[in-house]
N, C-alpha and C positions, 0 to 999 in steps of 0.2 A: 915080116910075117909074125914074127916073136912079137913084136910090138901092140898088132890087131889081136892079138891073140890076149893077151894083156887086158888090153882096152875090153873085151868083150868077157872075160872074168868081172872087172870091176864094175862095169854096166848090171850085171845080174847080181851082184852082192846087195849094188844099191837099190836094184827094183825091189830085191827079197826085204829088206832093207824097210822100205816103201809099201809093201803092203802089211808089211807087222807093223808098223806105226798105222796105218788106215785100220788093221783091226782092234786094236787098242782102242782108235780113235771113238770106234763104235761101240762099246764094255756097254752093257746092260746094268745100270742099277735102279734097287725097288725099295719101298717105303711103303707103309701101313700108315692109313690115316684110321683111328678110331674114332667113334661118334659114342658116348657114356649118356644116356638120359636117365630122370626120375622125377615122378611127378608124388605130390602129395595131396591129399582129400580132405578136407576139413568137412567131416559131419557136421550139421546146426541141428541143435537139440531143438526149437523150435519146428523141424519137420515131423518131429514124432508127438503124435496130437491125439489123446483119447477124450472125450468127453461125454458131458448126459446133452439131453435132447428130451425136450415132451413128445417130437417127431420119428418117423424114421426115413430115411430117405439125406436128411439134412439137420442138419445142427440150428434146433431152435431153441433158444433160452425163453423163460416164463414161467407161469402158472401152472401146477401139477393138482391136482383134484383126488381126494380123496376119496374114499368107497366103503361106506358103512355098510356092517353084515345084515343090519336090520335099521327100523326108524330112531330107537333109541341112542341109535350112536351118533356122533356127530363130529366127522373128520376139519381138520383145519385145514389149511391151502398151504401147498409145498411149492419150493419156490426154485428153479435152477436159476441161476446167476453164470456171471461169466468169466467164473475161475473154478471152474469145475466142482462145483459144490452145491451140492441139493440142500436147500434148509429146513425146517417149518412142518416137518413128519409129525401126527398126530393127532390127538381128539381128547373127546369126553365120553367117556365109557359110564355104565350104570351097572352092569352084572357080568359075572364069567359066561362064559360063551357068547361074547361080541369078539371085534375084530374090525381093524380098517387098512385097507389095500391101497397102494398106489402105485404104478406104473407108468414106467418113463424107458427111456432108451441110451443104453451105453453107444456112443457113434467113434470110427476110427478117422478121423479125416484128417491124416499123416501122411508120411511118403512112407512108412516100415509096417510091416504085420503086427501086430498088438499079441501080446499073452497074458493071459491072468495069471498071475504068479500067489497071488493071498490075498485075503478079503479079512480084514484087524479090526478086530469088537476091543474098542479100549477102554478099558476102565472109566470110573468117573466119579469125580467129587472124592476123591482120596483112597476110596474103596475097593476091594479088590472082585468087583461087581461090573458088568457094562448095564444094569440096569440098579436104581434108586429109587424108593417110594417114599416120600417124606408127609406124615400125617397132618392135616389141619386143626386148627384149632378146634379143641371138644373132641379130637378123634385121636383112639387109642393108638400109639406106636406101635406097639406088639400088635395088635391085628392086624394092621398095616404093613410087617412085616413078613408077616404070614402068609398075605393076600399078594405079598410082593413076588412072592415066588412062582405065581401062577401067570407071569408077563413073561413075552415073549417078542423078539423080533428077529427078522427071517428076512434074506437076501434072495432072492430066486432068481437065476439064470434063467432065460429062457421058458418063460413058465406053459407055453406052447408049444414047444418041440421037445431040443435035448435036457430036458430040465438040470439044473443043477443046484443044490440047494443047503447055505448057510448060515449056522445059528448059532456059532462060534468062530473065534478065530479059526485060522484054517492056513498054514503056508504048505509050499509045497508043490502047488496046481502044476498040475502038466496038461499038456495039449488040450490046451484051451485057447484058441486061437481066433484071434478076431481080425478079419485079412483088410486090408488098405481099402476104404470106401463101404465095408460093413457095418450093420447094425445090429446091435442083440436088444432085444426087450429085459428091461430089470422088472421086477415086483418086490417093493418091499411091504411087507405084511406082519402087522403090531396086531398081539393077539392078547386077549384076557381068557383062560382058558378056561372051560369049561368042566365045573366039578372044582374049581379051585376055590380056595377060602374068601370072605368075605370079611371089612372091616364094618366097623361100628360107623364111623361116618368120612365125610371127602379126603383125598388124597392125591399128592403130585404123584408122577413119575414119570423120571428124568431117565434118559438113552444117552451113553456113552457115541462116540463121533463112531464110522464104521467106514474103515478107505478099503480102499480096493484098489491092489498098487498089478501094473503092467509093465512089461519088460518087452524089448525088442527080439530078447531070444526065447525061445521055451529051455533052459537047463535049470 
């Protein structure tokens, strides 16, 4: 009896035994897989594209036409090319109150919104002048320089709508915004003004370059 008795202690030590090894057996453990990404953008300055146009709608380089105030004037033929530069502004003027106009089209055709940020009347021929009269032969300097002061030239925004309009340097522009696939209309307009002095006989006069720089932000 003592014997079975025995036996059946040791029977239950071993099962107890027997199931704490089967729960060990089974211990839960856990790990964290992380996944870290990061990507990088490389802008191509190539996407941000302002340029002139004789058009609007589409970027067309060519021949720009000039526009005498009367028959006496006589404009020369303005030329966009295709690096963003209009050439060939001007004429043959006889008296103050003439003037010759030409109109062309700033175009966005970028992937960014355009800003006019300043429009640079720069100097010219060493002077601290964006405009030069140089007399011809038989013709006085001094009057010439007199008569010089009555030229003018003028940048005009939009000369149909929001007009905007400059005849100097100029930084600074804010919200002037020209959106991805728009056109604005330019006018630039060389003027001999009216009531201004007269020289004794012919004369150059030479215009300083005039950029007009844009930026992808307005600040």
């Amino acid at each position: 009896m003592e014997k079975d008795r025995s036996a059946k202690i040791i029977a239950m030590v071993a099962l107890f035994i027997a199931v704490v090894g089967l729960s060990i057996g089974f211990a839960a453990y856990t790990r964290d897989l992380t996944i870290r990404s990061s990507a990088h953008v490389q802008a191509q300055q190539s996407d941000f594209s302002v340029r002139f146009s004789t058009q609007s709608g589409s970027i067309v380089t060519g021949n720009v036409n000039g526009v005498g105030s009367d028959m006496n004037v006589t404009p020369d033929t303005a030329n966009i090319g295709g690096n963003r530069t209009i050439t060939g502004l001007g004429g043959t003027f006889k008296e103050p109150g003439e003037s010759i106009t030409y109109d062309f089209y700033v175009g966005n055709d970028g992937q960014y919104d355009a800003f006019l940020k300043s429009v640079t009347y720069q100097d010219i021929g060493g002077t601290k002048s964006s405009i030069k009269c140089t007399a011809k032969e038989q013709t006085s300097q001094d009057l010439v320089d007199k008569a010089c002061e009555g030229f003018s030239i003028e940048v005009i925004h939009d000369p149909e709508g929001d007009t905007h309009s400059f005849k100097e340097t100029t930084n600074n522009i804010t919200e002037h915004k020209l959106a991805i696939g728009a056109y604005e209309k330019i006018q630039v307009k060389i003027e001999y003004k009216a009531g201004s002095s007269r020289a004794d006989g012919d004369f150059d006069v030479a215009f300083g370059d005039i950029t007009m720089h844009y930026s992808t932000v307005d600040q």
